[in-house]
C-alpha positions, 0 to 999 in steps of 0.5 A: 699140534704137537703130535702132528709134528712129531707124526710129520717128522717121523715121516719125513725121516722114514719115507724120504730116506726110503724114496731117495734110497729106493729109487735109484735101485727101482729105476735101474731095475726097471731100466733093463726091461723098459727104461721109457715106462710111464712109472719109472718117469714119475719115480724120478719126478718124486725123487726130483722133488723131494731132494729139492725140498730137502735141498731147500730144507738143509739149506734154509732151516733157520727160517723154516722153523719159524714158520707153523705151517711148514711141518703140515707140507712136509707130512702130506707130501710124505703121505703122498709118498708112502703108496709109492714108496710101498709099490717099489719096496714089493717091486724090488723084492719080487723081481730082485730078491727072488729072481736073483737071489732064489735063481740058481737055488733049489727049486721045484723038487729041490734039483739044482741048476747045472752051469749051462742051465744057469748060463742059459737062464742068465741069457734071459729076460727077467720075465722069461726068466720067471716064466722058465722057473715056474715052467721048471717048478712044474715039468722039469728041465727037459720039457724046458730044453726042448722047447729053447731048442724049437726056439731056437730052430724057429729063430735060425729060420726067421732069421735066415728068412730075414738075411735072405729078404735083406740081401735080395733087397740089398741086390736089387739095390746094388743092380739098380744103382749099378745101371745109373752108373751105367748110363752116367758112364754113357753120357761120358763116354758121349761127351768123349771123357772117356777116363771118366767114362772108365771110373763110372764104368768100373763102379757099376762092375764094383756094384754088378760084375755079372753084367757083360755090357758093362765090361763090354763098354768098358773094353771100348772106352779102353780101346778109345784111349789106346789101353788096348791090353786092358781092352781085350781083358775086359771083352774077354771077361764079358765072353766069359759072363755071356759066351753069346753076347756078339759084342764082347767078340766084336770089342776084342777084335777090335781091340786086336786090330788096332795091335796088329793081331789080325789073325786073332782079331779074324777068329772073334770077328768070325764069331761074331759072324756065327752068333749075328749071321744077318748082321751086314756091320758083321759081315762087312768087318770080318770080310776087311779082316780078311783081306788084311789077313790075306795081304799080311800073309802075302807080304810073308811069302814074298819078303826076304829074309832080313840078312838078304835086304838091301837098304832102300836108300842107297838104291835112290839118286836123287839128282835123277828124279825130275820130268825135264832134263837139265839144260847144259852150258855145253849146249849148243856153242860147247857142244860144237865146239868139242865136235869141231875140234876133234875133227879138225885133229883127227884130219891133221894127224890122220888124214881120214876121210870126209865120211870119217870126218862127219862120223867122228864129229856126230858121235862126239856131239851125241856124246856130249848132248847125251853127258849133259842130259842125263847127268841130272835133271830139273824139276819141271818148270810147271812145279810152283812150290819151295825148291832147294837150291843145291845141296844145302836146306836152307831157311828160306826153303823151310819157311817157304815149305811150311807155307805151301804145306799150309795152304795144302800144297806137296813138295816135289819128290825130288826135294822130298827124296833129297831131305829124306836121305840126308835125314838118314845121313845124319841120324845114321852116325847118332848114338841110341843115347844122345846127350844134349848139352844147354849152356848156362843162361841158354833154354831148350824145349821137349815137345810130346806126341803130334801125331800128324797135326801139323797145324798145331805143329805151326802153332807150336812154333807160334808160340815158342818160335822156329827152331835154331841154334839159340832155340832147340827142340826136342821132339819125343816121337809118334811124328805119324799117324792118326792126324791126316797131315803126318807126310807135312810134319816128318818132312818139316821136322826133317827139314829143319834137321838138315838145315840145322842139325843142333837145332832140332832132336828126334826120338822114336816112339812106338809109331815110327814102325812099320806095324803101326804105320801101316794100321794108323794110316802114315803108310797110306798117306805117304802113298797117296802124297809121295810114291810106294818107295817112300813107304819102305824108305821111312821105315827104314830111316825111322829105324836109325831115330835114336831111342832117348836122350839125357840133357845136362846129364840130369834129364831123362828123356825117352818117348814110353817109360822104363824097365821090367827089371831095376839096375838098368844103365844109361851105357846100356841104353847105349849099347842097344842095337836100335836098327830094327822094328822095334821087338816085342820084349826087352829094352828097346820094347819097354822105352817105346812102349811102358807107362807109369801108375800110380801104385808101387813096383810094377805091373802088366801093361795096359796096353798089351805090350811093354808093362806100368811102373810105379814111382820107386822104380823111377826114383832107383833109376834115377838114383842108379844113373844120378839123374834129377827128372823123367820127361816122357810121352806117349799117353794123352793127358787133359791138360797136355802134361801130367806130373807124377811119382813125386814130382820125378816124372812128367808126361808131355803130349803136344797133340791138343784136341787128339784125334779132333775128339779128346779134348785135351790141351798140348803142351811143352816143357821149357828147361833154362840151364843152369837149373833146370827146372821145368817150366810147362806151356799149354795151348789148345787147339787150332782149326784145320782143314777139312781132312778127317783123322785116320783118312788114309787109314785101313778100311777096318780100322777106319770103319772102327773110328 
């Protein structure tokens, strides 16, 4: 019995010792080549179990040692350990002590390893390692460089292989998902969101650029929200990708069309031509191009040059427009009188004969019926709709005006004329910059684009009310074009302008211009509403619209945006010659015409003309001219408004649902002085009559909406 106690007690002081020691150092060995083997889980599950018997032992031993049989455990587990422990020593030593102690030290012919040997030993899986050493112990190094280098040339290969079957994989991933995106855009687009149309359309490009119809579709999304400039970047890339895919000639005339660019819209519309010779869409397009082109050409021959040109104005009198002469009060009984006075004169001091007499007295009765019959005339008594009394507009007359204007009545030219040429008067003695003034407790409203909606125009007025010296507008240009009722807005808003010209302010946009107008369908209106000679007598007066404005010197009002360059002043915007068509370049351009975004600095024009500018160049030239806030139109936003660039500048469009297809909200601005700080309405649409958008437009640029 004692001898079994001390066997058990010797054992238990070698072989636990050894597995607890031998253990850690086994499984990390084992762990570099295959750390989930069968043998190394049952090393840890011996090592486990005999540091908790140890555990117990140290913490228990007083009692253990009162119990006989506790020494016969320890000596059969320590036996059940001894094969174990004996396996691991072997294995340490075999792939331990020979491979990294012996490695690097002669072997097989005693030649030492070089350094780049060692480091590519060292590269090197234990057991390739092995299988290295025996094949250098037999063939040398160079039999064994060879073979690494047939290695390594079959792994390039394999792995290039792989590289290339994973990025055809990850292409035909990248064109699959690229055509979902294509086909979300689609449904967009359908659904007139054509920002987001945009979004969709430019990820799928991101995915594949090399697909022409993507840009393509893009450039037409582009051309639906006015980006005409980046429209035709976007066709032209798709010409560039497929020089043979007709619609990327098709959206870029398109695109150049609704710019005025007809001469090259005419060039991509004549390719379109060539590549689709049957198309009868083609054809019919490219033949209204060329009319347009023709009649621009004509229109250049024939005008005078600027200096020559007289105004259109001061060529009309207005008091003689009308079909019935005027009644006179010298007629019949003054008349007669005058006659009968002059003859019995003539026979007192002259003595002349009766012949004489009667000749005297039939010229000064034709005379005076001629005097009073053409010194003015009425309008004629048939005509049912709103008159101006004399000279002044007065309210009566507007709110009568706006009805028949609702219920699709015209004004007669005479009054049309009358409120036309007065406009003219008044704006005619405007600065380019206007200052506008609102007392303390007093409000003022800034209304964006209507573009020839004039029912929403009276909705406007609905909720805000009718403008007056206690209730002042400011309306922030594009008044034409686009909505088909643009002839019943410019005179409304005129209108009011004569009969209260503090009640109402009017700022050009970039559609108060003749290229415009005649392309987005005010001309057309106007001559079928009006007369020819309200063609050129709009655009004449659109030219003396005052181009911004500047309320309680601490708003900035324009219809476009800002500069090409920094440092420009309020007195230069002042000192612009504004009595013109707008230009292609410089000041005047760039406040019809340029737009925020949302980066910094400055950068081409989305929509080929003017430029985009970010949020520090807003915040210097408010800075320079110690000025608060950006007010600005000219781009439709979703909810009629959009805040941007830190809170400096805000986009205000007032022509909800535009075109009958965006969807959008209109929207006011109400600023009450002494803060001013704006409170913004939004509306939605009302219902209008029947009269599609662009009716009076150009052929082509109706064929194209």
């Amino acid at each position: 019995m004692g001898v079994i106690i001390v066997i058990a007690k010797r054992f238990d002081a070698l072989i636990g010792p050894g597995v607890m020691l031998l253990y850690p150092l086994y499984a990390s060995l084992r762990a570099i080549e295959s750390p989930t083997m069968l043998d190394d889980q049952q090393w840890l599950t011996y090592w486990i179990i005999y540091s908790l018997i140890t555990i117990f032992e140290l913490s228990f031993w007083r009692i253990l040692a009162w119990l006989p049989f506790w020494p016969y455990i320890k000596l059969l587990f320590c036996m059940w350990l001894v094969l174990p422990m004996f396996s691991g020593a072997a294995y340490i030593y075999s792939n331990f002590v020979r491979k990294y102690v012996k490695i690097g030290m002669n072997v097989g012919g005693g030649t030492n390893y070089t350094d780049e040997q060692r480091r590519v030993l060292q590269m090197m899986s234990l057991d390739a390692r092995k299988s290295v050493q025996d094949y250098v112990d037999r063939f040398g190094w160079d039999s064994v460089e060879k073979a690494i280098k047939a290695l390594r040339h079959n792994t390039r290969v394999r792995d290039k292989v792989t590289s290339d079957q994973m990025e055809t994989k990850n292409e035909n991933s990248d064109v699959s998902r690229a055509e979902e995106m294509k086909n979300q855009a689609n449904e967009a687009f359908k659904g007139h969101k054509f920002s987001n149309a945009i979004d969709l359309y430019t990820k799928a490009i991101e995915l594949n650029g090399n697909n022409a119809v993507y840009w393509a579709n893009r450039a037409f999304a582009h051309t639906k929200l006015e980006e005409y400039g980046s429209a035709i970047q976007d066709a032209s890339k798709a010409i560039e990708i497929d020089p043979k895919y007709s619609k990327g000639y098709y959206r870029r005339g398109a695109a150049y069309l609704a710019m005025g660019k007809f001469k090259d819209a005419l060039k991509d519309f004549q390719q379109v031509k060539r590549i689709c010779p049957n198309d009868p869409d083609a054809a019919r397009k490219l033949k209204e191009c060329e009319k347009a082109v023709m009649k621009m050409k004509f229109e250049e021959a024939i005008s005078a040059p600027v200096s020559e040109r007289r105004s259109v104005a001061e060529s009309i009198d207005y008091h003689t427009i009308g079909n019935k002469p005027r009644s006179s009060s010298f007629l019949p009984t003054k008349t007669a009188l005058a006659a009968v006075v002059a003859a019995v004169m003539v026979v007192a001091v002259r003595g002349f004969a009766t012949t004489e007499i009667l000749m005297v007295l039939v010229s000064v009765v034709l005379g005076t019926y001629w005097w009073g019959s053409f010194s003015g005339s009425e309008v004629e008594p048939q005509y049912s709709g709103a008159r101006i009394e004399g000279e002044e507009v007065t309210l009566e007359f507007l709110k009568q005006m706006m009805d028949d204007f609702k219920n699709q009545k015209t004004l007669h030219k005479r009054y049309a004329y009358q409120i036309v040429l007065k406009t003219r008067q008044i704006l005619q003695a405007l600065p380019s910059l206007v200052d506008i003034s609102v007392p303390n407790g007093k409000h003022f409203t800034v209304c964006g684009d209507v573009h020839g909606q004039f029912y929403d125009l009276l909705n406007i007025f609905e909720l805000n009310g009718l403008p007056s010296e206690e209730n002042p507008y400011l309306f922030n240009g594009d008044f034409v074009d686009r909505g088909s009722f643009s002839v019943e807005i410019i005179l409304t808003l005129f209108a009011i302008k004569c009969m209260s010209p503090s009640s109402i302010y009017l700022a050009r946009g970039n559609h108060e211009s003749k290229s415009m107008n005649k392309i987005y369908g005010f001309e057309g209106e106007v001559r079928s509403k009006l007369s020819e000679k309200f063609v050129d007598l709009f655009a004449e007066v659109f030219c003396y619209l005052p181009l911004a404005h500047v309320i309680n010197e601490k708003i900035f009002v324009v219809h476009g945006g800002l500069f090409s360059v920094d440092g420009v002043k309020l007195s230069d915007i002042r000192a612009i010659d504004r009595f013109c068509e707008p230009p292609e370049e410089g000041l005047m351009c760039e406040l019809l015409w340029s737009d925020p975004q949302p980066l910094p600095g400055r950068g081409p024009s989305k929509r080929g003309v003017g430029l985009s500018f970010g949020g520090d160049v807003t915040k210097r030239f408010l800075e320079d001219n110690n000025l608060d806030l950006v007010v600005r139109s000219h781009e439709v936003k979703d909810e009629g408004y959009e805040v941007d660039h830190d809170g400096k500048l805000i986009t205000v469009f007032s022509a909800p649902n535009y075109c009958d297809q965006m969807g959008n909200k209109g929207a006011f601005i109400r600023f009450e002085a002494p803060d001013m700080k704006p409170n913004i309405v939004t509306f939605s649409a009302v219902p209008h009559p029947d009269v599609k958008p662009m009716a009076y437009a150009n052929n082509f640029m109706r064929m194209f909406n």
